[in-house]
Every structure is written in C-alpha cells, then in structure tokens.
C-alpha positions as CSV (number, residue, x, y, z in Angstrom):
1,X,201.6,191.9,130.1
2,X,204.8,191.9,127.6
3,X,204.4,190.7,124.0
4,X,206.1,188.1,124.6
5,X,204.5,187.0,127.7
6,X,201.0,187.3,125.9
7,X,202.6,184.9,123.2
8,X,203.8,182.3,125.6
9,X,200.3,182.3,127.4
10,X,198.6,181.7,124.4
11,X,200.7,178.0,123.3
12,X,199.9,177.1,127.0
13,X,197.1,174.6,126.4
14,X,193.4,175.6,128.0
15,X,193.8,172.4,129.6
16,X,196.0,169.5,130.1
17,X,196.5,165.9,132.0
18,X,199.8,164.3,132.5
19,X,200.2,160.8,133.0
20,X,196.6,160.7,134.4
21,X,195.2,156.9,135.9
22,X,192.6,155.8,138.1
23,X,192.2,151.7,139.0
24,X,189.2,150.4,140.6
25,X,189.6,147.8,142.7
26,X,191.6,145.4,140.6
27,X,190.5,146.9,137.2
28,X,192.5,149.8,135.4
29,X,190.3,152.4,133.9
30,X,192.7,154.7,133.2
31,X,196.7,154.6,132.8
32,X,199.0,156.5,132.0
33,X,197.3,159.4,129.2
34,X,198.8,162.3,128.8
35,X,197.0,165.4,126.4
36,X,197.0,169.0,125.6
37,X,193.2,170.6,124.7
38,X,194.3,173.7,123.0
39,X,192.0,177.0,124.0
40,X,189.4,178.0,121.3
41,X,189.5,174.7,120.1
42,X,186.8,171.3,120.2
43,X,189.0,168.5,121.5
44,X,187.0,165.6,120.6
45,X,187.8,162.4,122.6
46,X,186.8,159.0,121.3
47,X,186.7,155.3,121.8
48,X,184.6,152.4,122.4
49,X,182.8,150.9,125.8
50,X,184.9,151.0,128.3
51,X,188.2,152.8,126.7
52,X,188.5,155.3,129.5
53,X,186.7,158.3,127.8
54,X,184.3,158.9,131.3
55,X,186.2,157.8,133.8
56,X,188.5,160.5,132.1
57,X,185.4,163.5,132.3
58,X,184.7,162.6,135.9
59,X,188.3,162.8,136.8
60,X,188.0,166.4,135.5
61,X,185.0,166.5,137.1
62,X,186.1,166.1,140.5
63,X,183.5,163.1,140.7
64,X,186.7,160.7,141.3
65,X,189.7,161.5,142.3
66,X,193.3,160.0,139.9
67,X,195.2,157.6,141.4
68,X,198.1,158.8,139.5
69,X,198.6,161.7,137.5
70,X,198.1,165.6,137.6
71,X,195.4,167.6,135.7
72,X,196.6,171.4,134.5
73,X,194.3,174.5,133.7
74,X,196.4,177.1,132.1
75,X,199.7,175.9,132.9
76,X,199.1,175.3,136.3
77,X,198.3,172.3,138.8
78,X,194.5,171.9,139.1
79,X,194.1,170.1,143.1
80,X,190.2,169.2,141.8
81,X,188.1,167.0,144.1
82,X,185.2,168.1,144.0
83,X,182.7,169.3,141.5
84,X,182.7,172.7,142.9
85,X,186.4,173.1,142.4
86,X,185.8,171.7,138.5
87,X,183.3,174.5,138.7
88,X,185.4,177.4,140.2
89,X,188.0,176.9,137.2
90,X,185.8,177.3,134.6
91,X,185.1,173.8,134.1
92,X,181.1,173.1,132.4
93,X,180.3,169.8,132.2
94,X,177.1,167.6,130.7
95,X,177.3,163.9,131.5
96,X,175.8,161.0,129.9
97,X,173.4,160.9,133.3
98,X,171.7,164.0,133.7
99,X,170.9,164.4,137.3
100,X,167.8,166.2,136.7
101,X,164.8,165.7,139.1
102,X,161.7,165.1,137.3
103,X,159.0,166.5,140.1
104,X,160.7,170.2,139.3
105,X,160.6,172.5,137.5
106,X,162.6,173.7,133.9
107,X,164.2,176.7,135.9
108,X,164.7,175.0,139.1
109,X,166.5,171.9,137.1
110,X,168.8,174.8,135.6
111,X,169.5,176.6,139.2
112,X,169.7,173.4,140.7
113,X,173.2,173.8,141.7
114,X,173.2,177.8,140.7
115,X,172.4,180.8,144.0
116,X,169.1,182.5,142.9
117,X,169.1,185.6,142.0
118,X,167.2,187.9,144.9
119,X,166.2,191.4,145.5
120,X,165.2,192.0,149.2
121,X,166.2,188.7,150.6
122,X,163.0,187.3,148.1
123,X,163.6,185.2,144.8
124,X,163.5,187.5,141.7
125,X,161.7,185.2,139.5
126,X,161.5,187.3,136.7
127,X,165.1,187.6,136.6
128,X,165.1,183.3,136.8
129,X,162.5,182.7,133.8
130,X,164.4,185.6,131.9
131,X,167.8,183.8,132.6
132,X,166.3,180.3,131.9
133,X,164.0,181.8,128.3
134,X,167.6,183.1,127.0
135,X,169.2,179.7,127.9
136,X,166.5,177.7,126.5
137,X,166.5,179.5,123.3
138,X,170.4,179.1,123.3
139,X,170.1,175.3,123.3
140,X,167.3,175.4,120.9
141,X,164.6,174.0,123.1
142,X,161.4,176.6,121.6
143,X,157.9,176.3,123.5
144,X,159.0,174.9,126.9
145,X,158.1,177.6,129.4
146,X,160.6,177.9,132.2
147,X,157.8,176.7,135.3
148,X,156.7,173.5,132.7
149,X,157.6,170.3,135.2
150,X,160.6,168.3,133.9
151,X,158.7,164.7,134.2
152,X,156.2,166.5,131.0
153,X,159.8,166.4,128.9
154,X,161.2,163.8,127.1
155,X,164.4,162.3,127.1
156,X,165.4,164.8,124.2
157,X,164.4,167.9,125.6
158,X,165.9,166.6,128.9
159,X,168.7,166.6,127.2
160,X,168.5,170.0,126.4
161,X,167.5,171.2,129.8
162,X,170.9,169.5,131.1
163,X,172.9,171.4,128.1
164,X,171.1,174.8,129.3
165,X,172.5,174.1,132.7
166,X,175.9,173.2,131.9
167,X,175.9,176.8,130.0
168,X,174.4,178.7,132.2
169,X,177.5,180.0,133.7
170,X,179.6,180.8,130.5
171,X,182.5,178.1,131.1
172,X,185.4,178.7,129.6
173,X,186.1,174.5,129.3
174,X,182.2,173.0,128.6
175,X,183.1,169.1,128.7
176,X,180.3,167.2,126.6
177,X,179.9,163.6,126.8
178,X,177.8,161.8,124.3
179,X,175.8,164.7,123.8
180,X,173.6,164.2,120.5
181,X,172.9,160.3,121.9
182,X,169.1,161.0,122.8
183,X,168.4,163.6,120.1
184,X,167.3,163.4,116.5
185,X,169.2,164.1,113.8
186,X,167.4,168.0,113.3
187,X,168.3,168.6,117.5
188,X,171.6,166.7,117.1
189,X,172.3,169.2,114.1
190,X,171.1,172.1,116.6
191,X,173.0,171.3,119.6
192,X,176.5,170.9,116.9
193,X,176.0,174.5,116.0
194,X,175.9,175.7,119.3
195,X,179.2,174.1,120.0
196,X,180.3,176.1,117.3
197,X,179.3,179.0,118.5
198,X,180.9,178.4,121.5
199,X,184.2,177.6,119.8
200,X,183.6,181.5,118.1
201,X,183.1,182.8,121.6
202,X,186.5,181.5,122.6
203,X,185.1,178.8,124.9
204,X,187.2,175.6,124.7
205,X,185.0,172.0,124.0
206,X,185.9,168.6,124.8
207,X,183.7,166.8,123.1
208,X,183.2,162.6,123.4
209,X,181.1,161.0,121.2
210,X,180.8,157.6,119.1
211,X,179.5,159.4,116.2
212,X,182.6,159.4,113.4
213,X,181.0,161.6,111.0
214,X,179.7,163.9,113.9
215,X,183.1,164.1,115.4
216,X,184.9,164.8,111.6
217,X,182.8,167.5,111.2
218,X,183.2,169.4,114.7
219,X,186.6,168.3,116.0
220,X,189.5,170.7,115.6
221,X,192.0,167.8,117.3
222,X,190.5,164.1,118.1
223,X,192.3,161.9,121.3
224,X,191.6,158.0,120.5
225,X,191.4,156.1,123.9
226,X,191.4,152.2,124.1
227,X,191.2,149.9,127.2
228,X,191.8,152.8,129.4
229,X,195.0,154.3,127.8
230,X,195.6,156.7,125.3
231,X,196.5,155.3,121.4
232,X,197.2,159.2,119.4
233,X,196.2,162.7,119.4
234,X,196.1,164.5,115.8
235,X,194.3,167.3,114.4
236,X,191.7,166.5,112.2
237,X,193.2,167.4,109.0
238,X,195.6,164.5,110.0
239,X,192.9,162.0,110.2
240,X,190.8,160.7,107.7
241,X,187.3,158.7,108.1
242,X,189.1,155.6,107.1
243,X,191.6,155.9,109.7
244,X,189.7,156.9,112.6
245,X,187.5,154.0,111.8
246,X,190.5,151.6,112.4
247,X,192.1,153.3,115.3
248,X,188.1,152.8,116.9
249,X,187.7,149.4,116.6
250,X,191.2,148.0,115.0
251,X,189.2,147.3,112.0
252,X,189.7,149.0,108.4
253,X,186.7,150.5,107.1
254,X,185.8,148.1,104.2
255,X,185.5,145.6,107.2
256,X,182.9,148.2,108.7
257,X,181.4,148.8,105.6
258,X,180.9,144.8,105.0
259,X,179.7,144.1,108.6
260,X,177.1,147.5,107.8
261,X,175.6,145.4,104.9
262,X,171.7,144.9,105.6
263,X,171.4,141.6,106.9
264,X,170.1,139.0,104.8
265,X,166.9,137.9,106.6
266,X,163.7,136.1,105.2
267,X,160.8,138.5,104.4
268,X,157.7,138.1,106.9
269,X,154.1,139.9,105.7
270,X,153.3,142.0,109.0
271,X,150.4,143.5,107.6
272,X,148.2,140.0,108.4
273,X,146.5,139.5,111.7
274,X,147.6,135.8,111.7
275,X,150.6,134.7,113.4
276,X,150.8,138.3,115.2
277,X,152.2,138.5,118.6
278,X,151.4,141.5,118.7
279,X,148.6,144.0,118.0
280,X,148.0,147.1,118.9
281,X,144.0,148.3,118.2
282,X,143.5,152.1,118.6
283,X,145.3,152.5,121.3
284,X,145.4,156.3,122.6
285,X,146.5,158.2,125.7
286,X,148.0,161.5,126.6
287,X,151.4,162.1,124.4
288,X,149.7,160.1,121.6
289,X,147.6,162.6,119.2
290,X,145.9,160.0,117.1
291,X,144.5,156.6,118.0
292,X,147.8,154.1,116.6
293,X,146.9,150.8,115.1
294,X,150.1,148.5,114.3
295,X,150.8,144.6,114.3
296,X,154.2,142.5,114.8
297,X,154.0,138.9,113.8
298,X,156.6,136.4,116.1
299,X,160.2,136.5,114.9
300,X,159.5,139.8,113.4
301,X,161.6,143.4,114.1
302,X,159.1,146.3,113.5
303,X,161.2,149.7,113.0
304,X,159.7,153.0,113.9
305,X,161.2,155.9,112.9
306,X,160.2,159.1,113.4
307,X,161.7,162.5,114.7
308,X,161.8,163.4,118.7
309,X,158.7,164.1,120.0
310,X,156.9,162.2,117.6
311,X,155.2,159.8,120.1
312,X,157.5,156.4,119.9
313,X,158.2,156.6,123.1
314,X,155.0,157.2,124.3
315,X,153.7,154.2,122.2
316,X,156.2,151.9,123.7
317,X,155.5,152.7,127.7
318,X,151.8,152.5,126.8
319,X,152.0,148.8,125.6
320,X,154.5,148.3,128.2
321,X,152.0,149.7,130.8
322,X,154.5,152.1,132.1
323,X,151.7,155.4,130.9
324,X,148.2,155.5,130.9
325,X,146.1,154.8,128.0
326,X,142.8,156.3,127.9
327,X,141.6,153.4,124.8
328,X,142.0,150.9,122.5
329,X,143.2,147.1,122.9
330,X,146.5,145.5,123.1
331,X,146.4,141.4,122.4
332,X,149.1,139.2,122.7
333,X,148.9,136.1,120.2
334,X,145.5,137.0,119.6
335,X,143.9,137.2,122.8
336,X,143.1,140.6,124.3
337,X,145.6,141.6,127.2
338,X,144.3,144.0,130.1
339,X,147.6,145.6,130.6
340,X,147.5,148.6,133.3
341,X,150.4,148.2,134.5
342,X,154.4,147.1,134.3
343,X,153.4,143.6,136.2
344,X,150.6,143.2,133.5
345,X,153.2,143.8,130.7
346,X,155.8,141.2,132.5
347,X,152.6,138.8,133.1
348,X,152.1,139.1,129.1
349,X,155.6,138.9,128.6
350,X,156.3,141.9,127.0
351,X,159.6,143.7,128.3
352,X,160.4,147.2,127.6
353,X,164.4,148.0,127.7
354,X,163.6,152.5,127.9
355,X,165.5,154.8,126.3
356,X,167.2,156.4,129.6
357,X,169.5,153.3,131.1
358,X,170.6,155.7,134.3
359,X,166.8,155.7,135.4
360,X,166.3,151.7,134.4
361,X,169.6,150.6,136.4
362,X,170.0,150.8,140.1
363,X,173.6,152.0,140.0
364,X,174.9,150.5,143.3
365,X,173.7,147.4,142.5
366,X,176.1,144.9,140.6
367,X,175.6,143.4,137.5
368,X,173.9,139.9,139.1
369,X,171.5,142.4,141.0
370,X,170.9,144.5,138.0
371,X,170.4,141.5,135.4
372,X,167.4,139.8,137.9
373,X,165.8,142.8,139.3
374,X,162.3,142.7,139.1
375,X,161.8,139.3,138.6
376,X,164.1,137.8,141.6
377,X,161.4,135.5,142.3
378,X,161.9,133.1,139.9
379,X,165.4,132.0,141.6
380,X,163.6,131.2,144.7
381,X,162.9,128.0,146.4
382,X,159.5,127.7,146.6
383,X,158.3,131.4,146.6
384,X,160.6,131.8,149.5
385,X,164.2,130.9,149.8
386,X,166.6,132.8,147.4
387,X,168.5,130.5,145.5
388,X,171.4,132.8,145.4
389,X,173.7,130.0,143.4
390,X,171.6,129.9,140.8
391,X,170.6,133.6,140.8
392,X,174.5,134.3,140.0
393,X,175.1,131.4,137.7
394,X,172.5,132.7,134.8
395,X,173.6,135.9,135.5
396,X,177.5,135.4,135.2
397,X,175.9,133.0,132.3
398,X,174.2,136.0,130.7
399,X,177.5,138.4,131.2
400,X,179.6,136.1,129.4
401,X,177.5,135.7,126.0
402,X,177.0,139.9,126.2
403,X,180.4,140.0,126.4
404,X,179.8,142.5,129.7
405,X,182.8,144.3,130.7
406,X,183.4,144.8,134.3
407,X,180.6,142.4,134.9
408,X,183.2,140.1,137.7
409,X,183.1,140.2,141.6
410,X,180.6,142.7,143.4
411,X,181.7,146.1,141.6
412,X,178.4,148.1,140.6
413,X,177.6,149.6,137.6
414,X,178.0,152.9,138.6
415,X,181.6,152.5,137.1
416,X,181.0,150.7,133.7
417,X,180.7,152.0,130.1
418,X,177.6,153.4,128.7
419,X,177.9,150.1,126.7
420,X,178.3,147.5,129.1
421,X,175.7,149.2,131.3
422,X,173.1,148.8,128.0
423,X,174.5,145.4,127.7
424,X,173.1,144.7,131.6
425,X,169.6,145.6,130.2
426,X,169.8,143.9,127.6
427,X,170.8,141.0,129.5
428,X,168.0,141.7,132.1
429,X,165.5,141.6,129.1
430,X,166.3,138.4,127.7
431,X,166.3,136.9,131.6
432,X,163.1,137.9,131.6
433,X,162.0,136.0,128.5
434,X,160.0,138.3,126.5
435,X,157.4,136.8,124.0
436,X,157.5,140.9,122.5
437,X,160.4,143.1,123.1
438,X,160.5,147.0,123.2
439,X,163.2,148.5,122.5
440,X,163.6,152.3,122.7
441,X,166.7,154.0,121.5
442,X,168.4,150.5,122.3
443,X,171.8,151.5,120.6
444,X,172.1,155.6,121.8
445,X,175.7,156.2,123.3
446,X,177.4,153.0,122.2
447,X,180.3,152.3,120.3
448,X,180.4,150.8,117.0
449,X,181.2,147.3,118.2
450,X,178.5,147.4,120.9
451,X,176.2,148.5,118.0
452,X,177.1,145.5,115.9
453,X,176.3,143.3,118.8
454,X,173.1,144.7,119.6
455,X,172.1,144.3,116.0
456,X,173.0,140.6,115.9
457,X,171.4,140.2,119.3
458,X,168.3,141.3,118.0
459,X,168.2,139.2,114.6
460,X,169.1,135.6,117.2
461,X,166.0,137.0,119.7
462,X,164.0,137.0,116.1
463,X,165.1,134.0,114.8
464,X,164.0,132.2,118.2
465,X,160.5,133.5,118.0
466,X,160.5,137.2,119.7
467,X,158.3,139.9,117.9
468,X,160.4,142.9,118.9
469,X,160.0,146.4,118.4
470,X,162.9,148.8,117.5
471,X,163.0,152.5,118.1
472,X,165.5,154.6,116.8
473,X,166.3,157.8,116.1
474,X,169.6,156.7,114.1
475,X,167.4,156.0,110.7
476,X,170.2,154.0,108.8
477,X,170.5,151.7,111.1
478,X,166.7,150.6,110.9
479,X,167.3,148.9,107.4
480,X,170.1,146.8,109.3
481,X,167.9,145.4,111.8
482,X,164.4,145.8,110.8
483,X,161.8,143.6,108.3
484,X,159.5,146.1,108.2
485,X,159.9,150.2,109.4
486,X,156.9,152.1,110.0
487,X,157.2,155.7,109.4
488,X,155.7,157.3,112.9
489,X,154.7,160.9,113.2
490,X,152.7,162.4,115.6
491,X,151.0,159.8,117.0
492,X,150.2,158.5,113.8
493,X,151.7,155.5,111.6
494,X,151.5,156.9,108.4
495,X,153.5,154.9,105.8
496,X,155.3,151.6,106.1
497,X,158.3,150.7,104.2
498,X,160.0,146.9,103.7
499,X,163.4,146.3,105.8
500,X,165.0,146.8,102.5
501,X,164.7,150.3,101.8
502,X,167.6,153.0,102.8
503,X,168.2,155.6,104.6
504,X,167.4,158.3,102.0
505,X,163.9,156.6,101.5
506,X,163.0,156.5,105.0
507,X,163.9,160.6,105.3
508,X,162.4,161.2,102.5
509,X,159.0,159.6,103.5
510,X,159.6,160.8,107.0
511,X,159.3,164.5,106.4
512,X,157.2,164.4,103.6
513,X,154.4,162.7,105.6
514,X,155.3,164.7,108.3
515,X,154.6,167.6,106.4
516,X,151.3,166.3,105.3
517,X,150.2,165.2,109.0
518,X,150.7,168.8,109.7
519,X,148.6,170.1,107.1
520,X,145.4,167.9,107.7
C-alpha cells in the first residue's frame, strides 16, 4: 500500500452510520443520525430513556434491521442482519441483557456462541478453562473457576462473565452498553481500565452509559442522542461537565445540582422496635456469613450500602423469600411472618423489585401484562372472570403517573428503554401494594431524570406509610433518598449512619469497617 493510500485509510472512520432510522409500529426510535467512530478511539454515546442509544447498538447488532439508513465498517457498506454478520466484521458487543444461562457453566456461558476447541474430534478442555482463566483475569473477575455454575454468581460478576465473552474473540469494534450499571464502584473502576487497555491495543469502543463523570473520563468523542435523533458529536476536550449535563436533560447544571440537594425529610429513630414494619431477627442462609439483625419503622427508607458481593442482595431475596434461609425470624408490624416463599412474601405484603429487570420482565408481554403479573387475580370477577377493563384501566392509570414511555397499544417491552422498562416494575410494585418494599439496585442503567423520579417516588411511597429498603451501589445517592443508611459488609451490619451524612462519610466507614470485618 502507497503512503498515501495508508494515509487516506487511516481518516476513514472504524465505523460509521448514515442517516440511520428504525420506527416501530407507529413509534420512531431512531431518525435520521448520522456519526463517524474514529478507530483507536472510545466513542461514547449518551442520552436518557428512550433517546435511541439501544435501538442504535442492536441495529449494529444485527438484532433489528434500519428502516432507513446504511451502516459503514471501514468505508464500506455493512449488509448486517444478523448477529453473526455483526460478528464476522469485527463487531463485540455486551448488552444491557446478558443472555447468559444460569444452569451452565462459567466456560460454557463464554463459548456459548464460540466452536470448541478439539483435538481428535473430543473437546480440549484444558485448552477451554485455559482460554476462559486468561479471560476471566482480563475482566478482573479473580476466584471464579471456569466449571463454577453461573446461577452461584451474582449480578456483578455476571456482568463480568458477559464482558469476558464479548472479548473473547479480540473485536476490533467492542460496543458496550451500560456496562459499569451492576458493578461497584472498585469493579466499575476495573472494567474502565480495561477499556483503556483496549483503546492502547488499537481496538475501537463505543461506549453508552448515563454516568457523566464516567463518560468525561473515558470518552475520546461523546454523541448526545435525544428522542431518537442525534443532537451533537464533539470530542471531549469540546465538552465540559456543565454542558453535557444540559445537552442530557435540557437542564443547566445548577438546576441538577439544586434538584441533587438531600431532600428535606423529618428524622424517624429506626433503632426502636416500636412502630417497625419490619424486623429482621438473625436471619442467616447461604450467601449471608453472619446472622443480620436490622429494623425499618413504616414511612422509613433504610439505605444499605456496601460493596458487590457484600450480601445485600442476598438479604433482600431472603426476606422476600426468593432464597433459603436456614434461621432467624422475619416479623411484619410485630408479628412473626413464616415466609418460605415469594407467595408468603406477597401474602405479608412485602414486594421485592430485583436488581436484574431482564429476568423480572416477561419481554413479550406488554406493559398492562407486565404491570399485573403475578397478582392477576385481583382484577377478577369473583376468583374467576378476568375483568380485563379494569385490569387495563389501573394499568394505563399506573403508566401515566410513571410517566412510561412506550407504554400505549399492545407493543411489548422488549423494545422500551432500560428506564421505562424499571418504571414497569416499579409500577408493578406499587399495584401490588407493598406494606415493605425492596428495592435492589432500583436506579442501575437509568438516566438522570429517571433517577430523579425514582427518588421522588420513593420519598411519596414513604410519606404514605411504606417501610422500604434501598440498595445501591451508587453511595451518593443514598443520602438523597435514605433516613437512615446502614453500612453492610459481609453479611454483617456493622455501622449505621443518619440520612444526612455524605458520600465521603459513607466510604470512609464502608472500607474501614470492611477492613476490620476482615481482620476479626
């Protein structure tokens, strides 16, 4: 190749769409966005619920097909309709939903759409666990043997599973969406730096997330979508905080930075048996290493923040009754509840909203099916008849305070936002009247409006009565929501801080009684 050739392949961009759109139905998801993803570069794509930023990834993905539009990989037309022609031109993608299958293994989740290696027509397994140790080392995922079953992980080292997969056959274009959403901020950290080192590599990233200061400090060039069609692209010494913050939400900072001030909400003393909704006597169980003793009083929001892995998760399913526990009492309002089960949660009127909405939703159902699953049976005649009419008027109700997107006619939720699909769960939760709501990583791959709702929603559900319990890995966002924040480690609740405190406070008492817990 000529110098000059070599010159002119190099300002063709990696990757580029031209006046891409896709419509479902009557509904516009995409119109009309044009971009260039320069190679060697992270390309970081952003924009709240529903601005068009996964419809894009799947278009890429050959997961839908445009309706409009072409798609370019090195200069030249890209036919891609299917995932394995994404695949054949160097395309790597990790979605929001992870498709992994719980009942198998690490390495089969990693081969899962990968040929075996094979010596003699047999399986070389030793070249499979090699292939999966260097991968899970690449991703950061340490004492997670290759044969461990996937259903043993949680959501964050699913997380990492997926990522090892996506990597495992060098892409040249690895296409992230929301990646850091179920991860701490030590993983999330992690999983940044081996972006880098895949931007050092020569790998080109596109990267979507609704993280601004995780974006800032990865992105070489940001896209801003909104309602499906593209606003600017800039590099990111073009674009300050302030201004991306705007473009995001058509709001200046200082308006952000006002509607982030802790909420000013009366003080309730959790510590006191009376008046709790809630209590929760030594309750143990596999995942838990320590016997966890903790109390929520109605109208109170109990933060627990601790790092993956920690056990909140675990705590929450246990109450809910959606894992084992081996001993201890849960009572509701004081009187012992013999929950062994999710109907014996719903019977005590406790609802758990879990941290993965992909395995909570049935995706081709709509939103009316989705919001009254599980508990149909209250909109029928008698125990018998459906009472469809009133079945879809709470839940068109119920869509309309949410603010649902996409939630009209019989469309399912396949095709809506990360956000809006929360916002069904959400919705499903509060059909279900809780007397004690858990939720588990209730604001993980939202945007910041969608955040700001869920916070309000939260403090109403409070002020009418609800003891709720909020986990989140996203520790300054406890002192926005919370009255109280117990600091959660290992099974263990070993400090408690008021709803006033910070975010500094809450680190700094998180690792240092972390540190202890590990020493005793």
């Amino acid at each position: 190749m000529s110098a000059a050739a070599a010159a002119a392949s190099v300002d063709v961009p990696r990757l580029a769409v031209r006046r891409l759109g896709k419509r479902f139905g009557g509904q516009v998801a995409l119109a009309d966005v044009s971009l260039d993803v320069p190679r060697g570069q992270v390309h970081a794509i952003v924009g709240e619920n529903g601005a068009g930023k996964s419809t894009l990834i799947k278009l890429l993905a050959g997961i839908y097909e445009p309706d409009e539009g072409e798609i370019l990989v090195n200069g030249t037309r890209a036919e891609i309709r299917t995932p394995r022609d994404s695949r054949a031109l160097g395309l790597g993608f990790l979605h929001q939903q992870l498709h992994l299958v719980g009942e198998r293994s690490v390495r089969e989740n990693i081969f899962l759409t990968s040929v075996y290696p094979s010596r003699l027509g047999a399986i070389n397994w030793h070249e499979v666990d090699s292939s999966c140790a260097r991968l899970l080392k690449l991703v950061g995922l340490h004492g997670v043997a290759p044969s461990t079953e996937l259903a043993k992980l949680n959501l964050a080292q699913r997380q990492l599973v997926a990522l090892a997969r996506t990597l495992q056959d060098e892409p040249d274009i690895v296409v992230l969406d929301e990646p850091t959403s179920a991860l701490g901020e030590n993983d999330a950290q992690h999983l940044l730096s081996v972006v880098r080192e895949r931007r050092e590599a020569g790998a080109t990233v596109i990267f979507v997330s609704h993280r601004v200061d995780e974006v800032l400090s990865i992105a070489d060039s940001v896209t801003v979508l909104r309602d499906g069609r593209l606003v600017l692209t800039l590099a990111r010494e073009e674009l300050s905080r302030a201004e991306l913050v705007e473009l995001l939400g058509g709001r200046r900072e200082s308006q952000v930075a006002a509607a982030e001030q802790t909420p000013d909400v009366p003080a309730v003393a959790g510590s006191s048996d009376e008046g709790a909704a809630l209590s929760v006597e030594g309750l143990a169980g596999p995942g838990l290493d320590h016997p966890v003793t903790l109390r929520i009083n109605a109208g109170e929001v109990l933060g627990l923040a601790g790092l993956v892995g920690s056990g909140r998760t675990t705590l929450a399913a246990m109450i809910a009754g959606a894992a084992p526990a081996t001993s201890g009492t849960i009572s509701i309002g004081g009187t012992p509840a013999a929950i062994t089960s999710r109907q014996d949660a719903f019977a005590s009127d406790i609802v758990l909203v879990p941290p993965d909405r992909s395995e909570a939703l049935v995706l081709d159902f709509d939103v009316r099916e989705n919001i009254t699953l599980g508990h149909a049976e209250r909109y029928a005649w008698r125990g018998l008849v459906l009472r469809k009419r009133a079945q879809a008027r709470r839940a068109d109700e119920l869509a309309r305070d949410l603010n649902i997107r996409g939630a009209k006619g019989d469309a399912s939720v396949r095709y809506m936002s990360g956000g809006n699909q929360q916002k069904v769960l959400l919705a499903r939760a509060i059909d279900r009247g809780p007397r004690v709501l858990l939720l588990d990583e209730p604001t993980a791959g939202v945007d910041v409006a969608t955040k700001e709702y869920i916070y309000a929603l939260v403090r109403s559900l409070a002020a009418e009565g609800v003891a709720v319990l909020f986990i989140s890995s996203e520790l300054e966002e406890l002192p926005r929501v919370c009255d109280r924040i117990a600091v959660f480690s290992r099974g263990r609740v070993l400090d408690e801080l008021s709803g006033r405190t910070d975010r500094a406070t809450i680190v700094e008492r998180l690792f240092k009684e972390t540190d202890r817990a590990g020493t005793d």
